[in-house]
Structures are given as C-alpha cells and as structure tokens.
C-alpha positions as CSV (number, residue, x, y, z in Angstrom):
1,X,3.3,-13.3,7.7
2,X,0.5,-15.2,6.0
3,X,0.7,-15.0,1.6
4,X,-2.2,-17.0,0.1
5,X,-1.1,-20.0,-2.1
6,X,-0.6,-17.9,-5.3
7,X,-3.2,-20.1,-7.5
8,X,-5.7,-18.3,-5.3
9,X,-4.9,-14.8,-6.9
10,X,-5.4,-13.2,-10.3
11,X,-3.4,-10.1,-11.8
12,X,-5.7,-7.5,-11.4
13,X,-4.4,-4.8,-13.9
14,X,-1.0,-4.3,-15.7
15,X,0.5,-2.8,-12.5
16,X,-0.2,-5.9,-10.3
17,X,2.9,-7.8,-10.3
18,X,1.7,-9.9,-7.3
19,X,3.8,-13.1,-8.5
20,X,7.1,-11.2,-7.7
21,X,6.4,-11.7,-4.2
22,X,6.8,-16.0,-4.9
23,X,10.0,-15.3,-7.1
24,X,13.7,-15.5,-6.0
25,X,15.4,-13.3,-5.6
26,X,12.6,-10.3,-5.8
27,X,10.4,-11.9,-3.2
28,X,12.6,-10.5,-0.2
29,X,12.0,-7.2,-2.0
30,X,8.5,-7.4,-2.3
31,X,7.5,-9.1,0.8
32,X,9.7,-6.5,2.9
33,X,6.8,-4.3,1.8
34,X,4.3,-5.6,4.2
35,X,6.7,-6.7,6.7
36,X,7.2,-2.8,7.0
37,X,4.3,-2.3,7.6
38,X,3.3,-4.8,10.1
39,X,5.7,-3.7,11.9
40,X,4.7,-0.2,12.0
41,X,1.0,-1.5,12.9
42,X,2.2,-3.1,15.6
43,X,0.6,-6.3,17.7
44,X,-2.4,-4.5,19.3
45,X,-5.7,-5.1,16.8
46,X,-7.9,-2.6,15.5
47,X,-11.4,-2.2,14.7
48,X,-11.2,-1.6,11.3
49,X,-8.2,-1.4,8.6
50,X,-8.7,-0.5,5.2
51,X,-6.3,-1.2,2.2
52,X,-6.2,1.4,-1.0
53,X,-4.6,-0.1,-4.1
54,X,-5.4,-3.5,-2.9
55,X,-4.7,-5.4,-6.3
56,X,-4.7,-8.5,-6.0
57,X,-5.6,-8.6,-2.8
58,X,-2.3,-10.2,-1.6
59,X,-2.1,-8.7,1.6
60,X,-6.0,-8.7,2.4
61,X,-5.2,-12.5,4.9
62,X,-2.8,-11.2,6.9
63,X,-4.6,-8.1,7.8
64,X,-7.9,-9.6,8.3
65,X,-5.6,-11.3,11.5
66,X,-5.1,-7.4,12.8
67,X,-8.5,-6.0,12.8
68,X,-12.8,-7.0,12.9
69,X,-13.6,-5.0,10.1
70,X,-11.3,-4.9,6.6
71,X,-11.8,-3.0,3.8
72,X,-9.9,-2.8,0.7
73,X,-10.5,-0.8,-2.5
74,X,-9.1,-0.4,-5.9
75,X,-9.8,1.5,-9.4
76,X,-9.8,-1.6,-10.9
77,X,-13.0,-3.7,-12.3
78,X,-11.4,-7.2,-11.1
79,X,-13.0,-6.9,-7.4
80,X,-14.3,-10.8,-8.5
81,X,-11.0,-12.2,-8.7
82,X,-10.2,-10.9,-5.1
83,X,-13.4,-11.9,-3.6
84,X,-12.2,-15.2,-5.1
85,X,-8.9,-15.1,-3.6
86,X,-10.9,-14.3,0.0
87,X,-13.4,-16.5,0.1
88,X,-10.4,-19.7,-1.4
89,X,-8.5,-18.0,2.1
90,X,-11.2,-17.6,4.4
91,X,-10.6,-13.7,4.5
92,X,-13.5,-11.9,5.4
93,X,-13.5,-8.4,3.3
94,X,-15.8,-5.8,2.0
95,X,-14.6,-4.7,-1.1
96,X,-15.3,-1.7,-3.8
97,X,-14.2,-0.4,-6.8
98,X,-13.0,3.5,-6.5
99,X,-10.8,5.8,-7.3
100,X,-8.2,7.0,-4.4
101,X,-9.2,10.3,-4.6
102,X,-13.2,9.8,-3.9
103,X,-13.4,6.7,-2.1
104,X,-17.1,7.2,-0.9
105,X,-16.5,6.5,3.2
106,X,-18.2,8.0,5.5
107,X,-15.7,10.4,7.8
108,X,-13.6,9.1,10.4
109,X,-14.2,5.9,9.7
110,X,-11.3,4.0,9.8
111,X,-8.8,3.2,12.6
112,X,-5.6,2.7,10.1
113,X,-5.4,3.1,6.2
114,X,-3.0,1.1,4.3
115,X,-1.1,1.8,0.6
116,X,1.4,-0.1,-0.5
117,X,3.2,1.0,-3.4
118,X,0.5,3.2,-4.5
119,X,0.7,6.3,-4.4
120,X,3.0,6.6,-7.0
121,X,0.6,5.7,-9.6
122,X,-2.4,8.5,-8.4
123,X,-3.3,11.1,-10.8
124,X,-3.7,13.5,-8.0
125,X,-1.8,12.6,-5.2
126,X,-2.5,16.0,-2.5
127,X,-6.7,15.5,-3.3
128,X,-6.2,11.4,-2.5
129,X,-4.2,12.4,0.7
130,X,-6.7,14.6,1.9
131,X,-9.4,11.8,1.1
132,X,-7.4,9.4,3.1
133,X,-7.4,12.4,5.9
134,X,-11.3,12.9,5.7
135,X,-11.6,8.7,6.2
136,X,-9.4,8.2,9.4
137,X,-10.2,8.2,13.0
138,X,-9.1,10.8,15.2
139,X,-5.7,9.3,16.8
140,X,-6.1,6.6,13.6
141,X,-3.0,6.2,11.2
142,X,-1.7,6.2,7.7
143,X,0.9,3.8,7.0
144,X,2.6,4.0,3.6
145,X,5.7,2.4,2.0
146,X,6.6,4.3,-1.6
147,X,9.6,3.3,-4.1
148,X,12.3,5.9,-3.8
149,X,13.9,6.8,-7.4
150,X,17.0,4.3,-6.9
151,X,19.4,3.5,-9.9
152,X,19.3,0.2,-8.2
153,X,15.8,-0.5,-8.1
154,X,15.1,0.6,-11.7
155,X,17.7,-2.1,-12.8
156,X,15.6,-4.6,-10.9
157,X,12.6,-3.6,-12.0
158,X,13.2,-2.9,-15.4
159,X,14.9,-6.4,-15.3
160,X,11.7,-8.0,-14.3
161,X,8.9,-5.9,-15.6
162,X,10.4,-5.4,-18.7
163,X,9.4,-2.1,-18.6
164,X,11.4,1.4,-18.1
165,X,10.7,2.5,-14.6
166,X,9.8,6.2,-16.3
167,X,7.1,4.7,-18.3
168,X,5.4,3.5,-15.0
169,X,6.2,6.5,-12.5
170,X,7.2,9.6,-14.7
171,X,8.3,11.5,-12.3
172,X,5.8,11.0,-9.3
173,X,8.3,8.9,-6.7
174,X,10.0,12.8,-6.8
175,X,6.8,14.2,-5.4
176,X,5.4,11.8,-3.0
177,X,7.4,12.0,0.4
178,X,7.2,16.0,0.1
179,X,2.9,15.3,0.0
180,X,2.9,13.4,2.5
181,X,5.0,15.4,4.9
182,X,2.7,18.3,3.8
183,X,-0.1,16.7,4.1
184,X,0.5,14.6,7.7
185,X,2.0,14.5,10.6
186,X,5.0,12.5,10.5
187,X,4.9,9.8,13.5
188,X,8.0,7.8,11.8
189,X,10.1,7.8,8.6
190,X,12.1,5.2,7.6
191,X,14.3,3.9,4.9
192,X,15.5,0.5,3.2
193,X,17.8,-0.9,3.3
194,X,18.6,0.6,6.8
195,X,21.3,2.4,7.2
196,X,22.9,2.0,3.4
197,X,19.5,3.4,2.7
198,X,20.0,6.3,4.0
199,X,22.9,7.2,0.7
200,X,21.4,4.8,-1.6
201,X,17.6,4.4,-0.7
202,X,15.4,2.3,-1.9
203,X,11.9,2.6,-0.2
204,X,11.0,5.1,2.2
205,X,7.9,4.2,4.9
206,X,5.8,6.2,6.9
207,X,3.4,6.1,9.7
208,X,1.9,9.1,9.9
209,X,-1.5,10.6,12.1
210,X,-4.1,13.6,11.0
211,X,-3.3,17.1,10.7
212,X,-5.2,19.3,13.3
213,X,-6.7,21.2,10.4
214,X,-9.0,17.7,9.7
C-alpha cells in the first residue's frame, strides 16, 4: 500500500489526524483502515472511484493505482493543500469542495464510492446515503469502514487526540451500521479485530451494492 511521504500533506480541518497513520503504535490502527478496504475492492480496476471525506488526501495515491478516473471530495476549503499533495505524488485527481449530502454528480456515475471514517461526522447521515446511492453505478459499490463505540478505542483516541471521543461523535457511531443496513444492500460485514471483534469491536466495514428502489 502506497502512503505519500508525509511532508507532502497538510491537516485539512481539526478532524484530520492524517499524521497518526506515521506514528507508532496508532499507525497499525489507522492504516488497517485502507487495508480494509483494499481488500474489499479487490485486484480488478475500475473506471472510476471516488473518495468522500478525503482530508488530506492520504489515500488519494493508492487508489489512483485501482481505477482511470478518481475523484475525491470534502466540506473542507483546503482542496489546495491536496492538489499539492497530488501533484508532489504524481496522483492524478479531480477534486471539489461539498458537502456529503449534495455532492453535485451526475447519476450513476461512479463504479465504487469510498468513506473512510466519515460518516460519523455527517449531519444527516440517511440524506448523504441516499446521495451516495443516486451517484453509483448499477452493480457499483459502497465500501465503508466506521469506528464502533469501543471502551478501547476511546482510550486510544482520547490518549492521542486529546479530546473526549463524545465531543467528536456524540452519539452518531450508535446510528451508522443501522443506516447503512437500511439504506443498502449488505454484500459483506465485517469486524476488527477479527474474531475478538466480534465481543469487543472496534471498526465495523462494509461493502455494500444499490437498493432496487434506486
């Protein structure tokens, strides 16, 4: 998995904790993210991949390796710093500013739609689902990976961010699996760490396809 030197990117918002993903011990955390999701893409590239909640643009290199057309979007105004980070890479990306909930797509437009970590932080979480509906192909997928609420991971979180883990989430990691199982067709759930995570979880990750009602 390719991470761009990290004096390529710039922290994006107050959310965007991209250096974790160079620290020890968090990294393994953090980077298990995309490795999740990779996985779940599988090796066979796409036409055209966008990433919501984007950030940084941390993931944005590896991607552009899985597809010929990326997009990535994000509410913040810090798009510069991530055409930055892509043009320092080489990573060929159209970016744009957005909320999740009205991204401005046309229909059908995308073969796989990624959010990592996201989700959690949407104001409205069932009208952003349906946008992400309204933007995929027929047969295309959504492939999330969401923070369960884990005693374990608010210690490490807290420890690092410095920050209570309510302040950030409220109580939104409660709601998000239940909106995406309404709101999608479930092609595979899992949970990490395996099968300790299935007591004591600490993310849960989707892949998931279109309803028929789309």
């Amino acid at each position: 998995m390719i991470l761009p030197d990290p004096a390529f990117l710039k922290q994006t918002n107050s959310l965007d904790y991209f250096q974790w993903n160079y620290q020890f011990p968090i990294k393994y955390i953090q980077r298990f993210r995309f490795q999740a999701i990779l996985k779940m893409m599988g090796q066979q590239p796409v036409d055209s991949i966008l990433e919501v909640g984007t950030g940084s643009g941390i993931f944005l290199p590896e991607l552009s390796r899985h597809c010929r057309d990326l997009h990535a979007c994000d509410v913040h105004n810090n798009m510069g710093a991530v055409d930055e980070m892509c043009r320092l890479t080489g990573t060929k990306a159209t970016l744009r500013t957005c909320p999740l909930e009205n991204m401005g797509y046309p229909d059908a437009k995308f073969d796989i739609v990624i959010a990592v970590s996201v989700l959690e932080f949407v104001d409205d979480l069932d009208q952003s689902l349906r946008e992400i509906q309204r933007i995929l192909k027929p047969g295309g997928n959504f492939l999330t990976i969401c923070p369960h609420k884990s005693e374990t991971l608010d210690y490490v979180l807290s420890f690092y961010s410095r920050r209570k883990p309510e302040e950030e989430f409220k109580d939104a990691r409660s709601k998000v699996c239940p909106s995406l199982e309404k709101n999608f067709k479930v092609i595979e759930k899992r949970v990490f760490p395996g099968i300790i995570g299935r007591v004591l979880p600490v993310y849960n990750y989707y892949k998931l396809g279109r309803t028929a009602t789309v």
